[in-house]
C-alpha positions in Angstrom: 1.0 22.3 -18.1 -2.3 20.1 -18.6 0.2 16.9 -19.1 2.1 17.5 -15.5 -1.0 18.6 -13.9 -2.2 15.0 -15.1 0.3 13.1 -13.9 0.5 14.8 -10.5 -3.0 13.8 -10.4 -1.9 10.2 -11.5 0.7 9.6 -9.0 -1.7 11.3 -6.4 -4.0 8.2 -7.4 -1.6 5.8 -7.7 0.0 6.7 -4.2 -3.5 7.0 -2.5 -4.8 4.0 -4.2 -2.2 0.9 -3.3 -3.3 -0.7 -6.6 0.3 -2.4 -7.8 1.4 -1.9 -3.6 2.7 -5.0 -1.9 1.4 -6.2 1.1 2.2 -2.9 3.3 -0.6 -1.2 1.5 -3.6 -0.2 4.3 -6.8 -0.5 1.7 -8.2 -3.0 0.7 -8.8 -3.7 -3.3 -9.7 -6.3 -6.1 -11.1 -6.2 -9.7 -13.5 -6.3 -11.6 -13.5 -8.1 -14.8 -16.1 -6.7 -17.5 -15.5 -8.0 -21.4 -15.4 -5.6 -23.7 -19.0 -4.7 -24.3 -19.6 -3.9 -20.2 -22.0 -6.6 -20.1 -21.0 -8.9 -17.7 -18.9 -9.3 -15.5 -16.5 -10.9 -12.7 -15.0 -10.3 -9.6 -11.5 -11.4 -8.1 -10.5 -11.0 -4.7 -8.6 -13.7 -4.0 -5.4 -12.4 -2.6 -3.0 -14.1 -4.7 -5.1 -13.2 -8.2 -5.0 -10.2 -7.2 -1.4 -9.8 -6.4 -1.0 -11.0 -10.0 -3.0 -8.9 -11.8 -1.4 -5.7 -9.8 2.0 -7.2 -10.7 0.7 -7.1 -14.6 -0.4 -3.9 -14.6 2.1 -2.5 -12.7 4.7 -1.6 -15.7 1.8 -0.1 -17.9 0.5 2.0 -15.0 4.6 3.2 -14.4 4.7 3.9 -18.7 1.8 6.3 -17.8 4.1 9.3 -16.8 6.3 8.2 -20.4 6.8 10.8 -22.6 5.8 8.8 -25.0 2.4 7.7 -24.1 -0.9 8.7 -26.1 -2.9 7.2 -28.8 -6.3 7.0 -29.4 -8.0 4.6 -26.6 -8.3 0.9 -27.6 -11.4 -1.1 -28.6 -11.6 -2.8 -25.5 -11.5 -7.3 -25.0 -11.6 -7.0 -21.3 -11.6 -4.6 -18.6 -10.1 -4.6 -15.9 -11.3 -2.6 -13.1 -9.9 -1.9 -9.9 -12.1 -1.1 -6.6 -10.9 0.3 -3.3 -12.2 0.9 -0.1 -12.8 4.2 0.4 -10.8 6.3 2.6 -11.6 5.8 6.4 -12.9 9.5 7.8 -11.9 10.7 11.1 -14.6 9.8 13.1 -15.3 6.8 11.6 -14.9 3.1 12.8 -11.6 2.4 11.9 -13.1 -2.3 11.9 -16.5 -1.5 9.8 -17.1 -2.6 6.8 -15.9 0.5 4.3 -17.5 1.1 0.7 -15.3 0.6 -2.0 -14.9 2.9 -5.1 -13.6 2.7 -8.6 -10.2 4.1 -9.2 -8.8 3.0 -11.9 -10.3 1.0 -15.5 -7.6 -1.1 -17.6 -8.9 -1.6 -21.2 -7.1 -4.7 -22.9 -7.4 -4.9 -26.7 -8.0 -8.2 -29.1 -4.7 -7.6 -31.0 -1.9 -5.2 -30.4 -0.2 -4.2 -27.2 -1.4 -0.8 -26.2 -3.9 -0.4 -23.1 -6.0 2.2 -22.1 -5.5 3.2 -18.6 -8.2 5.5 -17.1 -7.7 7.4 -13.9 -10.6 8.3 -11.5 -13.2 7.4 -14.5 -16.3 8.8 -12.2 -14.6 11.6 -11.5 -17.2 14.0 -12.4 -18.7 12.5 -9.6 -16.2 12.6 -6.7 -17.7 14.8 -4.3 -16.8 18.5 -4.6 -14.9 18.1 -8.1 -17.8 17.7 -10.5 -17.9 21.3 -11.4 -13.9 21.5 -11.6 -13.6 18.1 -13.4 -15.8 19.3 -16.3 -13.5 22.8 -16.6 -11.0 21.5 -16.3 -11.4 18.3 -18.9 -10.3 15.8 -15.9 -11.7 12.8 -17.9 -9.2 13.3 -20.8 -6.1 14.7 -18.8 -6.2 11.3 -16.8 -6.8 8.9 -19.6 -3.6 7.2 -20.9 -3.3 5.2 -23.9 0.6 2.7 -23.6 2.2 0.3 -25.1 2.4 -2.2 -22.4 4.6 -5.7 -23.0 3.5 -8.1 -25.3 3.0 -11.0 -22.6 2.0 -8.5 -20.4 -0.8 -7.8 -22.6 -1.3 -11.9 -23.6 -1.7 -12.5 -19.8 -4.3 -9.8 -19.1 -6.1 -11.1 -22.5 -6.3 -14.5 -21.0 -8.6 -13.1 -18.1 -10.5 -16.4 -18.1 -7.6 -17.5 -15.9 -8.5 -14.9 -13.3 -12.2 -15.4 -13.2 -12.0 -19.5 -13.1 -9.2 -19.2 -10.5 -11.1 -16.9 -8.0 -11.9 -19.0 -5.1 
């Protein structure tokens, strides 16, 4: 039950979030490169990086909702996070400037070819569900560990490529 409750709530995300969406997609988004300690940190928002990095990410995010997927989380090289604008309210000026939020963290190993995919990680700190994220154990029901391709996971390891190619 906890497991299809999960990936309802991944799909939700994943629907809502237009990461690894073409060009149709209404919100805006780019990421956030941190290396494995959290330290420090780049961004990319050039269109066509990011296009590429939703393109990589895209098969590991669909291996999610796989049976099969599980594991401990990985020691993390890079992460990759992903930041949205947040949702426009009615009421609100559909041409200002929007916050954006974190939806979704992508932690790359140094060897092997399993990610970590975390869902919502603040999400005992979305309005209204911090109270039902803690009952509920949202944290671990929407953290994924997959084995992703092994160039898939060579390309998101090279994130120097990314973070000198941001314009």
């Amino acid at each position: 039950m906890k497991r299809a409750f999960a990936l309802l709530l991944c799909g939700a995300a994943l629907l809502l979030t237009a990461c690894g969406a073409g060009e149709e997609a209404a919100k805006d988004h780019y990421y956030e490169i941190l290396n494995g300690t959290g330290n420090d940190s780049s961004i990319v928002d050039d269109a066509k990086l990011v296009k590429e990095i939703d393109g990589l990410l895209e098969g590991p995010l669909e291996a999610a909702d796989d049976e099969t997927s599980g594991g401990e989380p990985v020691e993390p090289l890079w992460i990759y996070v992903c930041w949205q604008e947040k949702t426009l309210l009615a009421g609100q000026d559909p041409d200002a400037e929007r916050e954006y939020e974190e939806i979704l963290r992508v932690s790359v190993p140094d060897t092997g070819n399993e990610l970590t995919i975390q869902v919502f990680p603040n999400v005992d700190e979305v309005d209204g569900l911090s109270g039902l994220a803690e009952a509920l154990n949202l944290d671990g029901l929407l953290t994924f560990t997959v084995a992703a391709p092994e160039d898939t996971v060579e390309e998101l390891r090279n994130a120097e490529y990314f973070i000198k190619n941001d314009t």
